[in-house]
N, CA, C and O atoms as a DFTB+ gen file, in Angstrom:
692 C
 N C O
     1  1     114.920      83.102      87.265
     2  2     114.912      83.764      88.556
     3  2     114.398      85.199      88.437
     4  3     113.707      85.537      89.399
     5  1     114.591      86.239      87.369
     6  2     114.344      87.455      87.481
     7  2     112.771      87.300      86.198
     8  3     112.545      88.383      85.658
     9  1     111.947      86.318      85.817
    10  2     110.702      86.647      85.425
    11  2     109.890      87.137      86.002
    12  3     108.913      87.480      85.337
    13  1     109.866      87.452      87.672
    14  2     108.675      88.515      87.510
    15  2     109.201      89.805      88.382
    16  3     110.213      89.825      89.083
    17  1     108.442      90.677      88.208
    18  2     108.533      91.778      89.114
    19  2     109.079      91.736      90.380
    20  3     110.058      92.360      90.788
    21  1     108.210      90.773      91.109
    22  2     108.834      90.562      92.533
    23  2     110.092      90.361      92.923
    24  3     110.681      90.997      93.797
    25  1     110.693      89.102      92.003
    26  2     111.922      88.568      92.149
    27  2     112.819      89.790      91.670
    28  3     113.940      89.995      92.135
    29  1     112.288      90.494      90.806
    30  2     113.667      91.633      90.924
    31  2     113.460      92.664      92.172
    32  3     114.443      93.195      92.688
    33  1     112.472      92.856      92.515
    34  2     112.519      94.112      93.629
    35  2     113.271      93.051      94.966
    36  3     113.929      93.391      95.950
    37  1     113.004      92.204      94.670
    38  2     113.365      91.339      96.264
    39  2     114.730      91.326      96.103
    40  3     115.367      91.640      97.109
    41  1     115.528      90.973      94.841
    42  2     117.099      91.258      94.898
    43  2     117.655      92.530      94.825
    44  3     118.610      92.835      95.538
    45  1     117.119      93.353      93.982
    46  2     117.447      94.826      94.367
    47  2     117.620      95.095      95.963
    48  3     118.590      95.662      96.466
    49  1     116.584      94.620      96.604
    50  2     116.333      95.162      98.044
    51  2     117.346      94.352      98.654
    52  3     118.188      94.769      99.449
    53  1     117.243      93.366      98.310
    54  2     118.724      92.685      99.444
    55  2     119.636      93.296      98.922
    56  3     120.314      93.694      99.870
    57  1     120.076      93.618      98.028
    58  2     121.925      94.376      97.434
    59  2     121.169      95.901      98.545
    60  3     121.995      96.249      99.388
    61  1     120.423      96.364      98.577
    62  2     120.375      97.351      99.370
    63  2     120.574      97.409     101.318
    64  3     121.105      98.071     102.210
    65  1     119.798      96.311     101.106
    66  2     119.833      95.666     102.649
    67  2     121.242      95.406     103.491
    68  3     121.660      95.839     104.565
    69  1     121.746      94.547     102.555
    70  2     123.352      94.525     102.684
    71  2     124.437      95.555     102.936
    72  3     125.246      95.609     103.862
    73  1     124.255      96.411     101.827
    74  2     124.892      97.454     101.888
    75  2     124.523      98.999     102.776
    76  3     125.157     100.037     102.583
    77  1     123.301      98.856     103.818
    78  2     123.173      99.746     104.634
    79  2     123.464      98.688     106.268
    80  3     122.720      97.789     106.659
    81  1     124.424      99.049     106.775
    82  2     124.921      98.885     108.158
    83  2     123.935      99.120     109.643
    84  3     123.922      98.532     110.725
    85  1     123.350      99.984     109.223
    86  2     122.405     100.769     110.321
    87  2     121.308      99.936     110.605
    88  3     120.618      99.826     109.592
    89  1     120.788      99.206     111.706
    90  2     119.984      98.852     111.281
    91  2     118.523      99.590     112.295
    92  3     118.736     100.624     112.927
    93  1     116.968      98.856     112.338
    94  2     116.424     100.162     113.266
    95  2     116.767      99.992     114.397
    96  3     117.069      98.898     114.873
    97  1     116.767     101.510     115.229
    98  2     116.822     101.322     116.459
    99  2     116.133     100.710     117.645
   100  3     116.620     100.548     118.764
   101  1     115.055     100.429     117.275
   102  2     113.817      99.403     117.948
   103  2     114.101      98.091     118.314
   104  3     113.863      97.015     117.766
   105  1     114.701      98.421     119.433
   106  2     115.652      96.844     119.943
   107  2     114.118      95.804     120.687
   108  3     114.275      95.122     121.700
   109  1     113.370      95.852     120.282
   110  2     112.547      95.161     120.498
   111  2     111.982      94.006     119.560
   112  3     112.257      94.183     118.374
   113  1     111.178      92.749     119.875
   114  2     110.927      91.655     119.058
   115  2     109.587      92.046     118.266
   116  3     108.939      93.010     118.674
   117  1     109.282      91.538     117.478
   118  2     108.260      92.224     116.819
   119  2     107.104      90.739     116.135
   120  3     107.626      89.722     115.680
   121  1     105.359      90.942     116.209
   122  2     104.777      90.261     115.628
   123  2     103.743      90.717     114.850
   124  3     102.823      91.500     115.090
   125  1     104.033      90.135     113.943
   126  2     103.392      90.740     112.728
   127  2     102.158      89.535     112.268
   128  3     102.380      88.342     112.474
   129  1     100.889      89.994     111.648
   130  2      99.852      89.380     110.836
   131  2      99.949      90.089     109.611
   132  3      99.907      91.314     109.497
   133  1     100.093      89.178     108.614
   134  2      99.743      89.609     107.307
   135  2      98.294      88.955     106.272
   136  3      98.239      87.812     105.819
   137  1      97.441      89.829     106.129
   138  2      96.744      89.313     104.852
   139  2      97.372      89.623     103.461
   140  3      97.971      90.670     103.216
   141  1      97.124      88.329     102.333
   142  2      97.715      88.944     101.533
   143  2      96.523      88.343     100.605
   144  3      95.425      87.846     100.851
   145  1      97.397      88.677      99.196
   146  2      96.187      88.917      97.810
   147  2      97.046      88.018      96.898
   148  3      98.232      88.268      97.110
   149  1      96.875      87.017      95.915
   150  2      97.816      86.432      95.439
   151  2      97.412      87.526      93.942
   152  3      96.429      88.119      93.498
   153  1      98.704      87.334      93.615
   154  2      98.933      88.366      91.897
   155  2      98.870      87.437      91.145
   156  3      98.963      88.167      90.158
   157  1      98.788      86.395      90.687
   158  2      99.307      85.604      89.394
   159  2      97.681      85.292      89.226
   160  3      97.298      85.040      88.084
   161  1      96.798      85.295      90.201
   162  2      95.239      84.963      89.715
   163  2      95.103      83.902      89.342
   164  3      93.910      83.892      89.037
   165  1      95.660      82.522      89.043
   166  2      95.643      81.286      88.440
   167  2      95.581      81.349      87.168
   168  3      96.358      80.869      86.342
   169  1      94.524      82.025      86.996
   170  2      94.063      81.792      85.345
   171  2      94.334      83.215      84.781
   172  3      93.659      84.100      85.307
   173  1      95.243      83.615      83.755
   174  2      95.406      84.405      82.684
   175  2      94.379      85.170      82.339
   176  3      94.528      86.387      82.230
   177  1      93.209      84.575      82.120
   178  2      92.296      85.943      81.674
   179  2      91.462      86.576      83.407
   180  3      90.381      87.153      83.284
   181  1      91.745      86.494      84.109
   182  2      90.874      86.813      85.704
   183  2      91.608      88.177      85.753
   184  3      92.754      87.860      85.433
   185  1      91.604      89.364      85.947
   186  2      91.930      90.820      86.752
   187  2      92.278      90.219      88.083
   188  3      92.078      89.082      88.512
   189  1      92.875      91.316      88.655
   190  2      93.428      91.455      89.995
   191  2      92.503      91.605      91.039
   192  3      91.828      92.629      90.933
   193  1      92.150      90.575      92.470
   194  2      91.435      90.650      93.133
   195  2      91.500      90.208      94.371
   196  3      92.600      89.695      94.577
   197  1      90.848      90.184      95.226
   198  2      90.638      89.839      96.752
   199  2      90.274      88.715      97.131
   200  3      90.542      88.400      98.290
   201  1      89.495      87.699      96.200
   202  2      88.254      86.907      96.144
   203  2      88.938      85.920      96.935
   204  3      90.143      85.923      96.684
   205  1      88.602      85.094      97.784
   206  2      88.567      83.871      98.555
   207  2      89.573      83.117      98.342
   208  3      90.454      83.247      99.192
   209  1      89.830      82.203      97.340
   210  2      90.512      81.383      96.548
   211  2      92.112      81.914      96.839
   212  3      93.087      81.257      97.202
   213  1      91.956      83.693      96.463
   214  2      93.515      84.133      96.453
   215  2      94.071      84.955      97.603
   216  3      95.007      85.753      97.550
   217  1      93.189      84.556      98.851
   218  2      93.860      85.198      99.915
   219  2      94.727      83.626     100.695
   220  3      94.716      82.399     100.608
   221  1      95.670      85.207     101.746
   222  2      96.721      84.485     102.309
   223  2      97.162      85.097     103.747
   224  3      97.459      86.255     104.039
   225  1      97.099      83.820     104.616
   226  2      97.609      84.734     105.779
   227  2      98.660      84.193     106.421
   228  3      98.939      82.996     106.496
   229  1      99.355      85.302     106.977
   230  2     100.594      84.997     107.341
   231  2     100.710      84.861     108.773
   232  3      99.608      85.217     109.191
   233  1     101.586      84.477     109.965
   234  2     102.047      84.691     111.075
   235  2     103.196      84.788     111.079
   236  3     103.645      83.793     110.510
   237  1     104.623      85.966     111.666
   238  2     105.378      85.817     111.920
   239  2     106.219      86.483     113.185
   240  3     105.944      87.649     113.467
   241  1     107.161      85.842     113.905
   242  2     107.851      86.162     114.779
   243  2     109.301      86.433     114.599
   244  3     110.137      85.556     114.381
   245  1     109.578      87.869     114.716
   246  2     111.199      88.243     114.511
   247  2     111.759      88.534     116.174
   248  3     111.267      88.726     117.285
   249  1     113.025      88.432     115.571
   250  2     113.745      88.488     117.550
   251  2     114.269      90.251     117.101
   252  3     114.268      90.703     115.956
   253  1     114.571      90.800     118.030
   254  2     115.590      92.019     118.621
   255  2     116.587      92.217     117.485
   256  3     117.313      91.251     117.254
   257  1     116.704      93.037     116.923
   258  2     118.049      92.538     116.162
   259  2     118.996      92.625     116.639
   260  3     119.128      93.589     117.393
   261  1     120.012      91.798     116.487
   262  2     121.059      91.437     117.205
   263  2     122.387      92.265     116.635
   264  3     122.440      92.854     115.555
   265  1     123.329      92.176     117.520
   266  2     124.916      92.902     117.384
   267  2     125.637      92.550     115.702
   268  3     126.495      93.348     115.325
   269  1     125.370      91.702     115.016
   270  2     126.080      91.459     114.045
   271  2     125.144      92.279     112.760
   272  3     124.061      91.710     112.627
   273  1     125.214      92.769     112.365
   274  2     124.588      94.061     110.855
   275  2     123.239      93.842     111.418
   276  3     122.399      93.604     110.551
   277  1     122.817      93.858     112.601
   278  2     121.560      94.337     112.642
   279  2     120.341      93.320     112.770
   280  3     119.237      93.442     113.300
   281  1     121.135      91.951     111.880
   282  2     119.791      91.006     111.493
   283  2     119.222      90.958     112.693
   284  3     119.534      91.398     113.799
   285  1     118.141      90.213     112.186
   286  2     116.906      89.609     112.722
   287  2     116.528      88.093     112.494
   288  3     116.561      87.687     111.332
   289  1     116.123      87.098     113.646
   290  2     116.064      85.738     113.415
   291  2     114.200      85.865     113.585
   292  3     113.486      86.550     114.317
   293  1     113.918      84.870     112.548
   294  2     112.215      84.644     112.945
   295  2     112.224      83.334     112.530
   296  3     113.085      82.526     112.182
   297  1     110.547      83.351     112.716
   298  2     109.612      81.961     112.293
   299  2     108.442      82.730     111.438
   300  3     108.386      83.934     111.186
   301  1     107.808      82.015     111.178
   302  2     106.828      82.394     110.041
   303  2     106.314      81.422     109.571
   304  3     106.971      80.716     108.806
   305  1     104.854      81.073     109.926
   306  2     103.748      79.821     109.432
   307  2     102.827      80.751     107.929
   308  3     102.575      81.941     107.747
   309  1     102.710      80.215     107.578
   310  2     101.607      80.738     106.174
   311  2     100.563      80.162     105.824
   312  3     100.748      78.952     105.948
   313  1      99.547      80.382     105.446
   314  2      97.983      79.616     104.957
   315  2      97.573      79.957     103.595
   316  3      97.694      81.166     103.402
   317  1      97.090      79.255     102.494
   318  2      96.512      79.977     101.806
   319  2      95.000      79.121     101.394
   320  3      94.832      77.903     101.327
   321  1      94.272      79.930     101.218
   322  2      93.171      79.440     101.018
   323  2      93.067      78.026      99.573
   324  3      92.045      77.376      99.350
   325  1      94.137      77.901      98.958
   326  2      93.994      76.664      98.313
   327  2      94.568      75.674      99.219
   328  3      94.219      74.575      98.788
   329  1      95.183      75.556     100.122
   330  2      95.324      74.881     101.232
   331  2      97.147      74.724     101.046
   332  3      97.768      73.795     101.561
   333  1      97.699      75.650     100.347
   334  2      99.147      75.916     100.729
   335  2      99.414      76.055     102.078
   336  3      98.595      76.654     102.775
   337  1     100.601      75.524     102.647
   338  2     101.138      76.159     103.954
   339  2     102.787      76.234     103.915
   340  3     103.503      75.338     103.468
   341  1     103.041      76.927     104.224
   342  2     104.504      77.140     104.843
   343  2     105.266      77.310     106.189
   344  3     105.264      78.447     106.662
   345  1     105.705      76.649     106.644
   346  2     106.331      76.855     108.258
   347  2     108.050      76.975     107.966
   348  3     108.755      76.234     107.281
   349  1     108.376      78.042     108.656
   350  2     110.051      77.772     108.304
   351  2     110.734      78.741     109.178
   352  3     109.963      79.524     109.734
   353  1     111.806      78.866     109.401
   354  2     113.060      80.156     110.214
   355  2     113.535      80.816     109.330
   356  3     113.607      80.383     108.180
   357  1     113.944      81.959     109.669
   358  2     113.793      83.050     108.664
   359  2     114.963      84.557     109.314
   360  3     114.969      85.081     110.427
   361  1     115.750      84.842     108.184
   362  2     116.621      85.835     108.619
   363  2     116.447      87.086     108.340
   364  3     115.728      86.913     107.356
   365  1     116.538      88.220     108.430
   366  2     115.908      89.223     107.881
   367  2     117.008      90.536     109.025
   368  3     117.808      90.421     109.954
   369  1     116.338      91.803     108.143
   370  2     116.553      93.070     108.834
   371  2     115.624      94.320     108.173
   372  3     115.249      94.468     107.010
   373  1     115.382      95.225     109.455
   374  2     114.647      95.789     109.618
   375  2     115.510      97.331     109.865
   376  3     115.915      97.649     110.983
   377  1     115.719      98.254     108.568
   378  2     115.758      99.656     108.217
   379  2     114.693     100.671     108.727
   380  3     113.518     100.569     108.375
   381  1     115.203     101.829     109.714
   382  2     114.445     102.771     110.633
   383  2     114.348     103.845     109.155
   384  3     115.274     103.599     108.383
   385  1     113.714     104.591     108.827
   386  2     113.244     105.543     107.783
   387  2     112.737     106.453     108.151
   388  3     112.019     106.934     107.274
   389  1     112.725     107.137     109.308
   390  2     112.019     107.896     110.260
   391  2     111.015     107.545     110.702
   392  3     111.162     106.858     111.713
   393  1     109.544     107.780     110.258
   394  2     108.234     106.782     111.167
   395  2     108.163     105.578     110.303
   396  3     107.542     104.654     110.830
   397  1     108.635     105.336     109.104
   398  2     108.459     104.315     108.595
   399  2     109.792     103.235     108.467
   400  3     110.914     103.696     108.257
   401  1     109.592     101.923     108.598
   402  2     110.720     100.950     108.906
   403  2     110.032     100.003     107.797
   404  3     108.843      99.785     107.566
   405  1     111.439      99.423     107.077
   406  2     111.258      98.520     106.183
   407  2     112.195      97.254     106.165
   408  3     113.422      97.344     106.125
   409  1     111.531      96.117     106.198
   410  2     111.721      94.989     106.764
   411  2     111.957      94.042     105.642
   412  3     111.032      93.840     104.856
   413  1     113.068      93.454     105.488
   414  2     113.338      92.403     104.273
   415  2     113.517      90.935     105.537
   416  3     114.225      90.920     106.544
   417  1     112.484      89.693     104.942
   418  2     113.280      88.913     105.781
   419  2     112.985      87.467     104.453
   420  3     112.155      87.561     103.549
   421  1     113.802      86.372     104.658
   422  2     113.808      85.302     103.752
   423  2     113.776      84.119     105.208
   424  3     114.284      84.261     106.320
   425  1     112.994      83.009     104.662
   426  2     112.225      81.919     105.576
   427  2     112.769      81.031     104.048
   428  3     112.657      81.218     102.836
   429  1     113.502      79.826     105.100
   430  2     113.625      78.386     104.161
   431  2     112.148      77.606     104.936
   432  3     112.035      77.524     106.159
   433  1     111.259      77.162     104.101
   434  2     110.039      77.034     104.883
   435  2     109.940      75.505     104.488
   436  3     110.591      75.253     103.474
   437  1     109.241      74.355     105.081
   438  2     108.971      73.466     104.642
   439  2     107.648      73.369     104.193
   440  3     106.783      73.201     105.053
   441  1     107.279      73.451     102.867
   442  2     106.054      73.515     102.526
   443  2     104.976      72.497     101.927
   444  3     105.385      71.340     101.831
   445  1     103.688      72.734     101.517
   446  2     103.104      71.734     101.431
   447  2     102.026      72.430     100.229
   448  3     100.828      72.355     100.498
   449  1     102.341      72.963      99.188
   450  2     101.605      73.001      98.207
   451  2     100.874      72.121      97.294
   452  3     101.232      71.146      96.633
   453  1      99.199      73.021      97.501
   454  2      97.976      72.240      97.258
   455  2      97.299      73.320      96.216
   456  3      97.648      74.485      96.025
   457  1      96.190      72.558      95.578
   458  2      95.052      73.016      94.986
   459  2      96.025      74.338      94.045
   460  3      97.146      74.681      94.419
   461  1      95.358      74.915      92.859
   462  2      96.026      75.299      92.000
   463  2      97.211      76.045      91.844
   464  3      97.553      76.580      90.790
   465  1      98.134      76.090      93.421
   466  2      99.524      76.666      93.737
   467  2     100.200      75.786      93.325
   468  3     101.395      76.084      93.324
   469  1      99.859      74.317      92.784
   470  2     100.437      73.276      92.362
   471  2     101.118      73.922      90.318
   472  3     102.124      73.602      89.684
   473  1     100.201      74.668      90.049
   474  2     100.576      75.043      88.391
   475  2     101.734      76.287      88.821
   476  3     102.392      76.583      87.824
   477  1     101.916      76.640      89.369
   478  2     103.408      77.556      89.755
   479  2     104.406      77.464      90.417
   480  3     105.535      77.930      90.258
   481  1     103.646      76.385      91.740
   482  2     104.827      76.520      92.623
   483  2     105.023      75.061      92.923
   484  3     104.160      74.375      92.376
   485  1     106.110      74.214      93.797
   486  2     106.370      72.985      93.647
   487  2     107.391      72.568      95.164
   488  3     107.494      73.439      96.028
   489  1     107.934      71.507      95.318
   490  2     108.645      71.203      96.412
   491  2     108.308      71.148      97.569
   492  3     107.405      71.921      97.890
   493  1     108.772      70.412      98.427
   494  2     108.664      70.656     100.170
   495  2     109.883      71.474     100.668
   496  3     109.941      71.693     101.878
   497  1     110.746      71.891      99.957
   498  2     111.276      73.066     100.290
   499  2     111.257      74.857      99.503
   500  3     112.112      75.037      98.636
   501  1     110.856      75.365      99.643
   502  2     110.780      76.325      99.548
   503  2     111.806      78.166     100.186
   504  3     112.518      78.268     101.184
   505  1     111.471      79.267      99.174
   506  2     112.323      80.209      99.969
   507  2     111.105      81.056      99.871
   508  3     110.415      81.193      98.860
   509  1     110.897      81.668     101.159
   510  2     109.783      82.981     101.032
   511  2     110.044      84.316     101.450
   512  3     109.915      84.626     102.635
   513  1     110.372      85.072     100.648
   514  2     111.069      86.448     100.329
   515  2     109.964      87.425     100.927
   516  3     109.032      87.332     100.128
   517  1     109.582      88.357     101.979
   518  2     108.733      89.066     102.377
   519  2     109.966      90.547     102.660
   520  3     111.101      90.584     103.135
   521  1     108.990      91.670     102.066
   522  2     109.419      92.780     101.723
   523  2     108.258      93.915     102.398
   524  3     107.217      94.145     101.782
   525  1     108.481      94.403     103.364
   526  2     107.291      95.271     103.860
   527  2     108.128      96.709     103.947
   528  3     109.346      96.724     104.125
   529  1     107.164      98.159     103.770
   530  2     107.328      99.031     104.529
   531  2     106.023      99.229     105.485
   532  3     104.850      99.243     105.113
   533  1     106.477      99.365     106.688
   534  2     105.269     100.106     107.900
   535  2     105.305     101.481     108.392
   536  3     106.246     101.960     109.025
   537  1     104.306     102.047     108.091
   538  2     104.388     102.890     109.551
   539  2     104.251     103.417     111.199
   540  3     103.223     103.292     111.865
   541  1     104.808     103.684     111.411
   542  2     105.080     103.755     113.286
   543  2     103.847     104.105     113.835
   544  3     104.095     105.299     113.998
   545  1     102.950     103.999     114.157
   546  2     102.269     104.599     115.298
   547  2     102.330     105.298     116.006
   548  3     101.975     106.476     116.033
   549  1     103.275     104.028     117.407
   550  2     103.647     104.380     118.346
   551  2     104.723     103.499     118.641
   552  3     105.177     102.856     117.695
   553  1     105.409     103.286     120.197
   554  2     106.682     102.534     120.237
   555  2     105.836     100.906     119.869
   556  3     106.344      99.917     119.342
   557  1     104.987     101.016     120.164
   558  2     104.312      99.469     119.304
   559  2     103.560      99.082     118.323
   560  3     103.665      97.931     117.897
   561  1     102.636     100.003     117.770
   562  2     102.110      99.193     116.803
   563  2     102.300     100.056     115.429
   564  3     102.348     101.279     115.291
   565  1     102.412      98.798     114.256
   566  2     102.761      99.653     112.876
   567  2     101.727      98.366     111.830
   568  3     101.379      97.186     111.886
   569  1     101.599      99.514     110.986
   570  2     100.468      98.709     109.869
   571  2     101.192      99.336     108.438
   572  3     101.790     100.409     108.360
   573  1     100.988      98.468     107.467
   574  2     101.903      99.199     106.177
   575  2     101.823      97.642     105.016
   576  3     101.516      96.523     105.426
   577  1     102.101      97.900     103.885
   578  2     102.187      97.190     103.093
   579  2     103.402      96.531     102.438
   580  3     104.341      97.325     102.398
   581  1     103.682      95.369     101.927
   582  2     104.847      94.909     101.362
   583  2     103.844      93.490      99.817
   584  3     102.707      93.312      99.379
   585  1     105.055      92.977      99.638
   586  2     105.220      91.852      98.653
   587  2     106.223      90.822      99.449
   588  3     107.198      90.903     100.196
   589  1     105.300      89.674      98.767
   590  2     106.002      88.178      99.310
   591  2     105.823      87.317      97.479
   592  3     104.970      87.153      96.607
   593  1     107.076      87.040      97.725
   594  2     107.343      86.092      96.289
   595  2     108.034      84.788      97.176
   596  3     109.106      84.895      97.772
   597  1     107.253      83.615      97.144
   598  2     107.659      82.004      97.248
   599  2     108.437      81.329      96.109
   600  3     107.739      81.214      95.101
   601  1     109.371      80.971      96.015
   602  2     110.349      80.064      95.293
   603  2     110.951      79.054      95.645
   604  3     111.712      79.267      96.589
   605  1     110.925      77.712      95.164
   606  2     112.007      76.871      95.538
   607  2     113.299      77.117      94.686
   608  3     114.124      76.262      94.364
   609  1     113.313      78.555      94.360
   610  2     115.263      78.434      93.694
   611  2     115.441      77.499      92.658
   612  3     116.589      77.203      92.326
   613  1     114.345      76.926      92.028
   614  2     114.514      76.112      90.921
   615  2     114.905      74.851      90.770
   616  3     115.097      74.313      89.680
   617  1     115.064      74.224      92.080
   618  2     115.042      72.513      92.198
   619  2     114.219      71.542      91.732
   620  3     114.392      70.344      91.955
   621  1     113.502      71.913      91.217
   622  2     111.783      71.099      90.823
   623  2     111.315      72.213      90.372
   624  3     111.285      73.376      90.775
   625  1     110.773      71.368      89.004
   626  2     109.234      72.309      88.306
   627  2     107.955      72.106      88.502
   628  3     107.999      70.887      88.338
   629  1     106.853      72.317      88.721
   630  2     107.093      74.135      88.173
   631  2     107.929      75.130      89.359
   632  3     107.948      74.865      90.561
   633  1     108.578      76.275      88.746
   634  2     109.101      77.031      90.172
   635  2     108.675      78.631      88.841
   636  3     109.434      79.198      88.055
   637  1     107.029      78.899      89.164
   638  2     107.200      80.557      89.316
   639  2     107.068      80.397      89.974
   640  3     107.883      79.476      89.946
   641  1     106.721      80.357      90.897
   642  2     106.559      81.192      92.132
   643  2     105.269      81.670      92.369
   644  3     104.460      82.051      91.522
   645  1     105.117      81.618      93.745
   646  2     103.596      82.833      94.206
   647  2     104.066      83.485      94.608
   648  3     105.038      83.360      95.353
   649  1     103.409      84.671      94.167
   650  2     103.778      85.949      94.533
   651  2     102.298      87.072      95.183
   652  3     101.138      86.882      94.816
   653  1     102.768      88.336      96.301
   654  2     101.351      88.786      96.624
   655  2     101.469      89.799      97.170
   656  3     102.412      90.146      97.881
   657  1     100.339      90.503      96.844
   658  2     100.819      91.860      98.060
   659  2     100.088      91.954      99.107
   660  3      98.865      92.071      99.029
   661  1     100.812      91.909     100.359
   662  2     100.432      91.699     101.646
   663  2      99.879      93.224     102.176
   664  3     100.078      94.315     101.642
   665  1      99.088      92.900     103.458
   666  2      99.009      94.088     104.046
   667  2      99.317      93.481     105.552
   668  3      99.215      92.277     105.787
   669  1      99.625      94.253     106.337
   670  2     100.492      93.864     107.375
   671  2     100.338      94.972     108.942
   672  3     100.491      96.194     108.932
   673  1      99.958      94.005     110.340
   674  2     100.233      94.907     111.005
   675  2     100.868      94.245     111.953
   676  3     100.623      93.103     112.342
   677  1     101.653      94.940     112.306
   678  2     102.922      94.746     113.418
   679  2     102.691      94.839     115.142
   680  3     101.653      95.375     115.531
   681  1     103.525      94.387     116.005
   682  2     103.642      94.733     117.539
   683  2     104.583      94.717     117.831
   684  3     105.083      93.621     117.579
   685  1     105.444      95.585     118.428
   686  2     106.685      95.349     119.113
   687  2     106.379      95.385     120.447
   688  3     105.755      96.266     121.038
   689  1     106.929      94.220     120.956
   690  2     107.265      94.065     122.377
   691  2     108.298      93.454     123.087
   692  3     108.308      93.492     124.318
């Protein structure tokens, strides 16, 4: 569970998430597009890149956060250009930082991994851990960067995981 980078910042951040009460004041629903970049590159000797093969895009919808610590309920569909997808509901909360707000949310997704996401990742169930900070604009739009690490929690092998760093822009309405 803690082999890569991601998976530890993503539990760090929830023991943090948890333990701050406050959540933002932006009682509004929010939709976000993410492109992302996959990190693991498939192949061991490739550098870090943009190229076709390792992009990823996201859609997701969070509600208002609600009276109980703040959370947030969403949905969230995913694409990736090896023909991964993910669709799933998703809990999360969203920390005000002054213009910048940072958003932890986790999606049990039902997935359908294809083409070489098959050598890391595995299952029709899946967990997808998305970690963003944005900045504010205005009362609606925010653009900012995070990391998304996919796991099935280790029910089936292979489970590293994909992992990526997203770029992300937001709407509240």
């Amino acid at each position: 569970m803690f082999d890569s980078p991601a998976a530890i910042v993503v539990v760090l951040s929830s023991i943090w998430f948890v333990s701050v009460p406050k959540s933002t004041p932006v009682e509004k629903r929010t939709l976000s597009f993410s492109y992302m970049a996959d990190t693991k590159n498939y192949a061991k000797h490739e550098s870090f890149s943009f190229t076709e093969g390792k992009s990823m895009f996201d859609v997701s919808l969070q509600s208002a956060p609600k009276k109980l610590f703040g959370l947030r309920l969403g949905v969230s569909g995913m694409y990736d250009m090896q023909g991964t997808y993910l669709l799933g509901p998703g809990i999360g909360k969203t920390i005000d930082i002054g213009k910048f707000d940072t958003t932890l949310f986790v999606y049990l997704t039902y997935s359908s991994i294809r083409g070489l996401d098959r050598e890391t990742a595995s299952g029709q169930m899946n967990w997808k851990t998305t970690l963003d900070t944005t900045y504010r604009f205005d009362n609606k739009m925010k653009a900012g960067v995070g990391l998304l690490h996919i796991s099935n929690g280790g029910y089936k092998e292979p489970n590293q995981g994909i992992e990526a760093i997203r770029f992300t822009l937001q709407y509240d309405f």
